[in-house]
C-alpha positions, 0 to 999 in steps of 0.5 A, spaced: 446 507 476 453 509 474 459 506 477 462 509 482 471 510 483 472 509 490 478 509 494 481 510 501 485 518 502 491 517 503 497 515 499 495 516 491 488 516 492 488 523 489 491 520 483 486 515 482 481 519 483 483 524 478 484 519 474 478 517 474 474 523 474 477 523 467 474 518 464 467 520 465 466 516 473 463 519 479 468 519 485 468 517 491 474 518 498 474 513 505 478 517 509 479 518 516 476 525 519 483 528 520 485 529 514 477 531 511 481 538 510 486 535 506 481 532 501 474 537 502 478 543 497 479 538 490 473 538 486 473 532 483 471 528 489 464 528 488 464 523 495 466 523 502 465 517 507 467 519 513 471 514 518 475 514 525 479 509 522 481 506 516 480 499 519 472 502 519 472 499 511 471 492 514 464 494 518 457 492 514 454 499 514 460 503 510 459 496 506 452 497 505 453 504 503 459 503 498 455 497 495 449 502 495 452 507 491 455 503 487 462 503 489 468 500 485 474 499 490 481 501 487 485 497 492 493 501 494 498 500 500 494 504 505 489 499 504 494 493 505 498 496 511 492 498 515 489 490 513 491 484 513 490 479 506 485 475 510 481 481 513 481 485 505 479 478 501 472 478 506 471 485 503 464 485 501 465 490 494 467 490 489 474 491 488 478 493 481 482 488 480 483 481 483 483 482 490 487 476 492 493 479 488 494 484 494 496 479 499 502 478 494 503 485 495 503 485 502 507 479 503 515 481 501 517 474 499 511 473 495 512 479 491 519 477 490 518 471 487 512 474 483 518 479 480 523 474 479 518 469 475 516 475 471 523 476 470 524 483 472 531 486 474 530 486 482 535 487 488 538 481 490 535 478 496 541 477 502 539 471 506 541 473 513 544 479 516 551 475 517 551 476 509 551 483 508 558 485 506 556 491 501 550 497 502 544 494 503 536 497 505 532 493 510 524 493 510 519 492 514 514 486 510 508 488 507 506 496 505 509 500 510 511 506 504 518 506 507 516 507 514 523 502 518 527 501 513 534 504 514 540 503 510 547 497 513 552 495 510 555 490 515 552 486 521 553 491 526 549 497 523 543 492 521 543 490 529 543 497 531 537 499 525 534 493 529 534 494 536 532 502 534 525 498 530 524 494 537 525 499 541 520 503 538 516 496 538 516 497 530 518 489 530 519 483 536 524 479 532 529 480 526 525 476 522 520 481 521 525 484 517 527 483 509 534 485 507 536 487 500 541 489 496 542 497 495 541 499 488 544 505 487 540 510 483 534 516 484 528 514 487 522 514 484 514 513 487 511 512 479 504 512 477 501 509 471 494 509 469 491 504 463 483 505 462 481 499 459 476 504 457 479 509 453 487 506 453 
């Protein structure tokens, strides 16, 4: 039987899919019933397994069925934000890649020392909120694709941001949330597609 690309439909899942339709695999879509609109109209999806929510991965029968079709799971942030690392790891699929990476993913201080020791150029990490002099982006730990970050550029504006967060019960305490330096520059989303198969 071929193996079978597999994601969940939100985020990139329509370039993984494509992607993977290129390279000669049957393609497989999780997604929630509400946006079975968005996805039933590409006709590179050959499959779609329908959920009421994306938390349904974790239960045995949409296991069994993936396993069934011979699924391999291609793991992006939706999966990450919508699970924590220990719940992802006990999925029972296969998964592109190593699974256990993604709990560095979903963890911002992890993920930055993942950059620093590979020796990327990064933003500047600002330990406390009382050390923010110039303009700064504060972020919500793990991947949340934007969702709570704000911009400050001293201790009152990253006060105000906070009791915003809090009282929409996006976070219950500062420590919740990351600082970083605000580079200045455009904003890009990139995606980038190695086949081991066909380089």
């Amino acid at each position: 039987m071929q193996k079978i690309i597999g994601t969940l439909g939100s985020h990139c899942s329509l370039q993984v899919l494509k992607g993977a339709k290129d390279e000669g695999f049957k393609t497989l879509l999780i997604t929630e019933k509400k946006r079975y609109r968005v996805y039933k109209r590409f006709n590179f999806i050959d499959h779609i397994i329908l959920v009421d929510n994306f938390r349904d991965i974790l239960k045995s029968d949409i296991q069994k069925r993936l396993n069934q079709l011979d699924c391999i799971l291609i793991p992006h942030g939706t999966l990450i934000s919508t699970l924590t690392s220990d719940e992802i790891e006990s999925i029972n699929v296969p998964f592109f890649g190593n699974k256990f990476i993604l709990r560095w993913e979903a963890d911002r201080n992890l993920k930055q020392k993942l950059m620093v020791e590979s020796k990327l150029q990064v933003p500047r990490e600002i330990n406390s909120k009382s050390e923010i002099k110039d303009l700064c982006i504060v972020k919500l730990h793990g991947a949340a694709g934007g969702k709570g970050y704000f911009l400050t550029s001293d201790q009152s504006g990253f006060e105000e941001g906070f009791h915003k967060l809090l009282n929409d019960d996006v976070v219950t305490n500062e420590n919740e949330l990351y600082i970083q330096e605000y580079v200045k520059g455009v904003p890009v989303f990139l995606h980038y597609f190695y086949s081991p198969i066909s380089g």
